[in-house]
DRENVO-19602 format. One line per 2 residues: number of its first residue (from 1); their letters; for each residue x, y, z of N, C-alpha, C. Coordinates in steps of 0.1 Angstrom, whole numbers. Each point is the difference from the previous one (the first is absolute). Example, Ala and Ser with C-alpha at 12.3 -4.5 7.8 and 13.67 -1.06 7.14 Angstrom:
// DRENVO-19602
1> as> 132:-57:78:-9:12:0:9:12:0 ~ -4:11:-7:9:11:0:-8:11:8 $
//
This chain:
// DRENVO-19602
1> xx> -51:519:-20:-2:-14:-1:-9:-4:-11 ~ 2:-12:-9:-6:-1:-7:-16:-9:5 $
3> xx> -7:0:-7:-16:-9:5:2:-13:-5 ~ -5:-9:5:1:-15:-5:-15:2:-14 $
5> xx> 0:-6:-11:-10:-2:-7:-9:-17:6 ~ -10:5:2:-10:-12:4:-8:-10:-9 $
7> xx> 0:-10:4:-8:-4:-15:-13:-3:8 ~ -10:1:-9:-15:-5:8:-3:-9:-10 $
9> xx> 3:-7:-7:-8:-12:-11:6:-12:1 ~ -11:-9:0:6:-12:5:11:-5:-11 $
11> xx> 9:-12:4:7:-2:-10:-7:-5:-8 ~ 1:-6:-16:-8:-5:-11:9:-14:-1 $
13> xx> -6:-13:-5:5:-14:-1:11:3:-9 ~ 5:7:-8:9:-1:-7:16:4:7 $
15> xx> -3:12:13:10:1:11:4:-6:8 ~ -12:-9:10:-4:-9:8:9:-12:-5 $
17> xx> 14:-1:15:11:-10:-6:-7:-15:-2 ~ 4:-6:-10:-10:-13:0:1:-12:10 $
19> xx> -3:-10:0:2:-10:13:10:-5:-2 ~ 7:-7:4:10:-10:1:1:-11:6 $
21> xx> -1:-13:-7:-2:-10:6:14:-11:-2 ~ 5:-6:12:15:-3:-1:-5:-16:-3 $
23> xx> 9:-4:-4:-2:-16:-4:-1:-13:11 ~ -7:-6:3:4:-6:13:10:-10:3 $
25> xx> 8:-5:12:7:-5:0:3:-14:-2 ~ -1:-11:-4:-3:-9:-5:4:-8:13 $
27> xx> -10:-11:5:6:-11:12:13:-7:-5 ~ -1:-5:-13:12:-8:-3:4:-1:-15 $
29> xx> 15:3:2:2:5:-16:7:-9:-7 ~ -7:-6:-8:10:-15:-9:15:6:1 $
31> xx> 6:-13:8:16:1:-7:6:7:14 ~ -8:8:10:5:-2:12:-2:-3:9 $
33> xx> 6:-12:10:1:-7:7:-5:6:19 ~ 8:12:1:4:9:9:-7:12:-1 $
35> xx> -8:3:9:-4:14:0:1:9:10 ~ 4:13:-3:11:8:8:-11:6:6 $
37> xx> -11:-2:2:-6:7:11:-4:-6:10 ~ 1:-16:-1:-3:-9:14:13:-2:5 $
39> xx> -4:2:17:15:-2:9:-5:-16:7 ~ 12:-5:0:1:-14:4:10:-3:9 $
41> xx> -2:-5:11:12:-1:17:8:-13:-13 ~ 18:-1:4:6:-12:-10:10:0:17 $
43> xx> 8:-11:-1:13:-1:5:13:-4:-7 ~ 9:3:6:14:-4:-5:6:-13:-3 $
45> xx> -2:-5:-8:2:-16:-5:16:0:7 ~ 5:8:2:19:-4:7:1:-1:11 $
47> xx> -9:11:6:-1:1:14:-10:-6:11 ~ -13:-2:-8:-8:-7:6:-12:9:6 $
49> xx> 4:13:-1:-7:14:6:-11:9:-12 ~ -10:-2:14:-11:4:-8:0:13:1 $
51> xx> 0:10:-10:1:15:2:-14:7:4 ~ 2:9:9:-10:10:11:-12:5:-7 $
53> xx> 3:0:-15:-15:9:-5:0:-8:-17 ~ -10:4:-5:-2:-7:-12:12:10:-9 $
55> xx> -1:-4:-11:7:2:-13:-11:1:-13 ~ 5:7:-11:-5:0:-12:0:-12:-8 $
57> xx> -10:-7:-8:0:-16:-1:11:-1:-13 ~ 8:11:-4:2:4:-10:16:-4:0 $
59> xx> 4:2:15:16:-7:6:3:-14:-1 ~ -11:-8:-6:1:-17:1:2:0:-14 $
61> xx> -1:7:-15:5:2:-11:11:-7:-1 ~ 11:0:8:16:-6:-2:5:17:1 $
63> xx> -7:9:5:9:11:5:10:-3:12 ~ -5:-9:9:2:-5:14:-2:-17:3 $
65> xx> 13:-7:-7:-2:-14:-3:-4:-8:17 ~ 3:12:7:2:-11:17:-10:3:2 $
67> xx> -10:5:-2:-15:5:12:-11:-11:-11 ~ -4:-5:8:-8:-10:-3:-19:6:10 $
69> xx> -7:-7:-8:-18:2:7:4:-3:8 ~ -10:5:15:-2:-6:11:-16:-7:-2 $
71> xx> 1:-10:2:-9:-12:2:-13:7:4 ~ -10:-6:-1:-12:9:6:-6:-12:12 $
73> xx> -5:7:7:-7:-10:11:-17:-3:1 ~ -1:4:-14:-16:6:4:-1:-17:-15 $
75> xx> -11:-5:5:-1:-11:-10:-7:1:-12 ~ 5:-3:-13:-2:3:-14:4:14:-8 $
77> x> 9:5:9:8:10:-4:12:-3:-2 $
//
C-alpha cells in the first residue's frame, strides 16, 4: 500500500480560494411589474372561485387572463 504524502504548512494567500461575493437581489426591477418570488391567493374571474393556496404573482402577467387579485381585507393594503 502506498502512504498518503502530508502536508504540514499552512496554505499561502496566493492558494487560499478568494471570497466571493454574489450580487444582491434587487427589491424592484424597472420594467417589471410582477415578481416571481411573491405568492399572492387570486380567484377565477369565470367561476367566481377563490383557489386553496396562493400562486406566483407572476400568473396575473396575461399568462392566466381568468385569475384575477383577491381583494385584501386588511385596510390600506
Amino acid at each position: 500500500m502506498a502512504t498518503r504524502n502530508q502536508v504540514t504548512e499552512p496554505a499561502t494567500p496566493s492558494e487560499a480560494p478568494a471570497a466571493v461575493t454574489e450580487p444582491a437581489i434587487p427589491e424592484k426591477v424597472e420594467g417589471r411589474k410582477h415578481d416571481p418570488r411573491k405568492l399572492v391567493y387570486v380567484y377565477d374571474t369565470e367561476t367566481g372561485d377563490k383557489l386553496d393556496r396562493p400562486v406566483p404573482e407572476t400568473w396575473l402577467d396575461g399568462r392566466f387572463p381568468h385569475l384575477s387579485l383577491t381583494p385584501s381585507k386588511k385596510a390600506g393594503k
